[in-house]
C-alpha positions as semicolon CSV with decimal commas, in nm:
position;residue;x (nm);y (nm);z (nm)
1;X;-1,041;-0,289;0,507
2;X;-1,327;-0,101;0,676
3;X;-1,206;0,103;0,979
4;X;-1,447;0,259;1,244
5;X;-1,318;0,633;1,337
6;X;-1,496;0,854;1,501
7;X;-1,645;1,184;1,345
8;X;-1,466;1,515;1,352
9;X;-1,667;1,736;1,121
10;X;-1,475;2,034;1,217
11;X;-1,238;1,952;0,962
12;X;-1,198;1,851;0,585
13;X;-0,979;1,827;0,322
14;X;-0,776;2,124;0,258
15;X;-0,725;2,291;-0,148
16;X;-0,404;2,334;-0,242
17;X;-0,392;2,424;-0,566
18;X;-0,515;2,337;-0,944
19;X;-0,269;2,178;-1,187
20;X;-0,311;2,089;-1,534
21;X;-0,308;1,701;-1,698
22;X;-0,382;1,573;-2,028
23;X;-0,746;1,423;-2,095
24;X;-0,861;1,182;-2,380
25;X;-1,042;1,329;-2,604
26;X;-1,425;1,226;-2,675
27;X;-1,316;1,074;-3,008
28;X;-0,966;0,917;-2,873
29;X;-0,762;1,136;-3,140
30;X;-0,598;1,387;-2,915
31;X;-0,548;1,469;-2,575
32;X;-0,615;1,839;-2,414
33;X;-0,506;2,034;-2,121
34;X;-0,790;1,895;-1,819
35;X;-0,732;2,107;-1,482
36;X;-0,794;1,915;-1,153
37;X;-0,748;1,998;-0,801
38;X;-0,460;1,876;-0,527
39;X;-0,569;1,827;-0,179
40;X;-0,441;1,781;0,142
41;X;-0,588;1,514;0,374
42;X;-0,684;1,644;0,701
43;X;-0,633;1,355;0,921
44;X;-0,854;1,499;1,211
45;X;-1,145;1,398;0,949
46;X;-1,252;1,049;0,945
47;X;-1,446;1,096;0,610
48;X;-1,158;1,157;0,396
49;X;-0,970;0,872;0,576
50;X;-1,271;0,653;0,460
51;X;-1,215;0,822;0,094
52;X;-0,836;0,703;0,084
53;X;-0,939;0,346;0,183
54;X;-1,216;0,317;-0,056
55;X;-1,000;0,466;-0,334
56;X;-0,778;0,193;-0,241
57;X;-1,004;-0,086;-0,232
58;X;-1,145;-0,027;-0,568
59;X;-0,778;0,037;-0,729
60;X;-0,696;-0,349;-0,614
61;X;-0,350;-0,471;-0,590
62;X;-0,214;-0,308;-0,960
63;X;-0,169;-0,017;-0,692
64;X;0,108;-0,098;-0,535
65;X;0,115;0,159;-0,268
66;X;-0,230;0,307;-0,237
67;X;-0,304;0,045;0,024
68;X;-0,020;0,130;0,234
69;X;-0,077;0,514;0,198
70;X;-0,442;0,466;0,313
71;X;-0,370;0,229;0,612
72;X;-0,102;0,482;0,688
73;X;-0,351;0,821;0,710
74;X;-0,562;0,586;0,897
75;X;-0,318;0,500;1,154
76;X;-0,191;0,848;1,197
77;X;-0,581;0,934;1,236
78;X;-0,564;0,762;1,566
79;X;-0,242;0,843;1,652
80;X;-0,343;1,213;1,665
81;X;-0,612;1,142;1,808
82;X;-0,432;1,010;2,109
83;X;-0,144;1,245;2,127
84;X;-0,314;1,556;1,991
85;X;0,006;1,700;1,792
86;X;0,079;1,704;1,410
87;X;0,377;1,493;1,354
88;X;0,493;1,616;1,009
89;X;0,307;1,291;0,805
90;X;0,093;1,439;0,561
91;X;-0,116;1,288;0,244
92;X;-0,208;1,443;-0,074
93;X;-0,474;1,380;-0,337
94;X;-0,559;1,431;-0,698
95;X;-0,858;1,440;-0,771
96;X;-1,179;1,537;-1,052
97;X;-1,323;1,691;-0,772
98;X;-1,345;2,071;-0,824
99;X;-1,520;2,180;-0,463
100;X;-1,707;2,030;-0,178
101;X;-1,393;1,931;-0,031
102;X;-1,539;1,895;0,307
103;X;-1,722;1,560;0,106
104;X;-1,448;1,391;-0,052
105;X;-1,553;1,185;-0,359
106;X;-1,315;0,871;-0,395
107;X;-1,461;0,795;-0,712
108;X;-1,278;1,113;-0,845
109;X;-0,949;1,056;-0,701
110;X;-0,672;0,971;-0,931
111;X;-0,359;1,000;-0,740
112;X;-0,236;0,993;-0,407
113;X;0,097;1,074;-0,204
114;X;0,243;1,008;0,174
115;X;0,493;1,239;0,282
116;X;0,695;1,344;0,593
117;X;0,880;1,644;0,696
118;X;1,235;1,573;0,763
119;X;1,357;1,885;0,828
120;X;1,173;2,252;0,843
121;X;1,255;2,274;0,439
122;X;1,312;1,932;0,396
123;X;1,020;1,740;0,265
124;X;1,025;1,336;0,195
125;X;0,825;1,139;-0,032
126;X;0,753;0,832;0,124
127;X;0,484;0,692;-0,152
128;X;0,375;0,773;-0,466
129;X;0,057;0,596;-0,638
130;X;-0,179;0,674;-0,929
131;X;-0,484;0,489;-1,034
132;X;-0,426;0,180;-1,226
133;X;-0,688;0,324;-1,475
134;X;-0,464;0,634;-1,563
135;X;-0,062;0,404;-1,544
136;X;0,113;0,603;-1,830
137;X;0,189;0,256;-1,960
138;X;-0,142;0,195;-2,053
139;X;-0,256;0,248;-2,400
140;X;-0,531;0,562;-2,462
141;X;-0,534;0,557;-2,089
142;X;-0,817;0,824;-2,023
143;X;-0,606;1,080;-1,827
144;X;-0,229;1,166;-1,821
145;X;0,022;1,361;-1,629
146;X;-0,140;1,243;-1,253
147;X;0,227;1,187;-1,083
148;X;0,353;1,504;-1,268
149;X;0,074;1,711;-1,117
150;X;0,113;1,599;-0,791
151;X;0,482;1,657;-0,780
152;X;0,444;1,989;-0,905
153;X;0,235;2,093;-0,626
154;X;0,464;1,948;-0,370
155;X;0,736;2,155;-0,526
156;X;0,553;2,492;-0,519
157;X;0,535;2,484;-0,169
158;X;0,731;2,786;-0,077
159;X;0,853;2,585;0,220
160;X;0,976;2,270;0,078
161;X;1,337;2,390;-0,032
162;X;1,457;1,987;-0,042
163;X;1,250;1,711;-0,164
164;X;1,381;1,362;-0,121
165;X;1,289;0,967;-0,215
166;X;1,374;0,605;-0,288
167;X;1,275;0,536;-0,616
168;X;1,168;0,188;-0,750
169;X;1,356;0,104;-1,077
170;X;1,020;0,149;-1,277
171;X;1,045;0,477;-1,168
172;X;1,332;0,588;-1,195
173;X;1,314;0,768;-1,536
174;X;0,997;0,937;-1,419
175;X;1,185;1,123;-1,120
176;X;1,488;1,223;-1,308
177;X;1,238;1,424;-1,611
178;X;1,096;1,579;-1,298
179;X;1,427;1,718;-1,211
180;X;1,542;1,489;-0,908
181;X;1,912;1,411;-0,909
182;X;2,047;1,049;-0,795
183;X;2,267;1,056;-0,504
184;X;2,288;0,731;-0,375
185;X;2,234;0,447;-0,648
186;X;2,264;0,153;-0,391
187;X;1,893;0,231;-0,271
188;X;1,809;0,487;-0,575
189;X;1,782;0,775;-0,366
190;X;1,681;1,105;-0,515
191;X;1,701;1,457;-0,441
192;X;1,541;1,794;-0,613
193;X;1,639;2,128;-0,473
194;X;1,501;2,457;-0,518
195;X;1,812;2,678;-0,604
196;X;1,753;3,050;-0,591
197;X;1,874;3,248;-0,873
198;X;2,212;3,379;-0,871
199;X;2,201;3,756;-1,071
């Protein structure tokens, strides 16, 4: 779906941090540590919109939920537009990309997230999606670890104390080895919380 924005160059994606996956080796015999970069989205920037939908696009209907994440940052994009305030929505990328994050390549982008603040420390995951060419069910699949990284980053966020979801079944097992608790199984609803120490 090709959407017509208009410009802000004032604004691009933002760096949040580097986190490590696993990467095929040249030979297909091993797989080694690969760093890559998680973004945020700056939805003031039509360009990066444009990246999410064309990520979409050419990850086809396997992704279940990269259409909806795109169409969602698009929306949003307008709707701040028109109201000028941030409304606690934000999207995340993973991406190959290593700088030039004012261009964002959406050939490189492997993952990407929709969340929404709930409460000042509470952060919800609204949708998770990876590239269909990196599923962990896939056999030699060329990267691994793209969920895990993007998690990871969302839970080193000093300010995210409470991260919540509804899980599809397929899922499931993934949340709970990334420490999220069930609390409600009628809709699989899970919780991870960031308890401080106790000395």
């Amino acid at each position: 779906m090709k959407i017509v924005f208009t410009p802000n160059t004032n604004f691009k994606a933002k760096f949040i941090k580097t986190e490590p996956i696993l990467k095929l080796s040249d030979n297909a015999s091993e797989y080694n540590r690969h760093d890559i970069s998680i973004a945020k989205i700056e939805i003031d920037k039509a360009e990066d919109i444009q990246a999410l939908q064309d990520s979409a696009k050419s990850w086809g209907v396997k992704a279940y939920f990269s259409q909806d994440i795109a169409d969602s940052a698009a929306y949003m994009h307008g709707l701040k537009e028109k109201i000028g305030k941030d409304l606690g929505i934000n999207f995340y990328i993973a991406t190959l990309q290593k700088d030039s994050f004012d261009k964002l390549r959406s050939d490189e982008i492997l993952g990407m997230a929709e969340t929404n603040r709930i409460e000042p420390k509470h952060l919800g995951i609204k949708s998770l999606q990876v590239s269909p060419s990196v599923m962990h069910a896939k056999v030699n699949t060329e990267y691994k670890g793209i969920g895990r990284s993007i998690i990871r980053a969302l839970k080193a966020q000093k300010e995210n104390k409470i991260i919540s979801l509804v899980s599809m079944y397929s899922a499931a097992n993934f949340y709970e080895k990334m420490g999220f608790i069930l609390t409600n199984p009628e809709n699989l609803m899970y919780v991870w919380r960031r308890f401080k120490p106790k000395y």
